[in-house]
N, C-alpha and C positions, 0 to 999 in steps of 0.2 A: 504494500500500500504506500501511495505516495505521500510526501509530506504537504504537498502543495497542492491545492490551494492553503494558505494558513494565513491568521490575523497578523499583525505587527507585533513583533516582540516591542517590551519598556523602550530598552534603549533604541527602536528603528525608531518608534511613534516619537519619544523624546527629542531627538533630533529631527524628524521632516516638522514640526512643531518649533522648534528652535530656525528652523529655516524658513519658514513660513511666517516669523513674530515682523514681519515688518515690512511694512506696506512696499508692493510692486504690480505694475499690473497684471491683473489674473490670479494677483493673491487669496482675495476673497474667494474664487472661484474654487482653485485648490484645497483652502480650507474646509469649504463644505465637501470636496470629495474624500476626504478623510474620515469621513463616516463612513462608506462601503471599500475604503483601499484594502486591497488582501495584496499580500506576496504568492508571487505565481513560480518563483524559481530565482536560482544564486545563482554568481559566478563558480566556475569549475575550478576555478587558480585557486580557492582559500582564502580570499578576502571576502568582505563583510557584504560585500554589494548584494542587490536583491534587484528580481524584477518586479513591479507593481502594477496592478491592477486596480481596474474603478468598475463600480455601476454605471455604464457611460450611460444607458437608456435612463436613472432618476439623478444623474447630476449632471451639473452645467459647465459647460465647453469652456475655459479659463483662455483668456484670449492675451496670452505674455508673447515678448518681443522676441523671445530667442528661445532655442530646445533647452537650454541650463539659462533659466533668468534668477537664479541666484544658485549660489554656495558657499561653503563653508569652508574655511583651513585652520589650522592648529595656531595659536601662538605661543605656545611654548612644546616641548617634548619631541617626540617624533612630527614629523613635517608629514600633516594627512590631509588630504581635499575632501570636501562630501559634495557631491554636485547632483541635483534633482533636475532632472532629466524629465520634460512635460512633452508630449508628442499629440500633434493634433488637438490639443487643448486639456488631454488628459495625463495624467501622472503614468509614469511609464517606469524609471529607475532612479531607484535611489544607488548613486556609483560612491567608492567609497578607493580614495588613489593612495597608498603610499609610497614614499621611495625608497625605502631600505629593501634591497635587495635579497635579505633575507629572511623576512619576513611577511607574509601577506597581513594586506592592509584591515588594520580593526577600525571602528568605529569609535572614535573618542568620544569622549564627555564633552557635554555642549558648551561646560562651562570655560572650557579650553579654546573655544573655536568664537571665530570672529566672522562675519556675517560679508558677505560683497555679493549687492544686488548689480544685478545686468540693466 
């Protein structure tokens, strides 16, 4: 049996929420899709990344400038990106980058990460 579809783990919801805290166009839109988003599947490398899913039929089409109109990086620790990935107006991946090489990339604490709207 598969694991996927499934809800948001604490810390996915924690952080697309920390990415979400501050006005961008389409924000509001994404906000309400976060009541039906499921994780549909991961990356295969070991890092943290997921793909995501919406009720596209009972939520509203978020109409942002760019496929990542915001993200997140570390200011202190390991050097991590989190970039929310909207395709077509809906929530699609939450990507999650690091650069150590031998390591795949985890999801830090929000309170680490500093915000940069597109």
């Amino acid at each position: 049996m598969s694991e996927f579809p499934r809800d948001l783990n604490l810390r996915e919801r924690v952080i697309l929420e920390f990415l979400l805290s501050r006005p961008f166009p389409g924000r509001d839109e994404l906000m309400q899709q976060l009541a039906s988003v499921k994780v549909f599947g991961k990356c295969q490398c070991g890092c943290e990344t997921v793909d995501l899913t919406v009720d596209e039929a009972n939520s509203l089409r978020a109409r942002v400038k760019e496929r990542i109109p915001v993200e997140a990086i570390t200011r202190s620790g390991s050097c991590v990106n989190v970039l929310l990935h909207v395709v077509n107006g809906f929530l699609r991946e939450l990507e999650v980058v690091g650069y150590d090489p031998d390591e795949p990339a985890r999801l830090p604490e929000s309170n680490v990460m500093e915000l940069i709207i597109k």
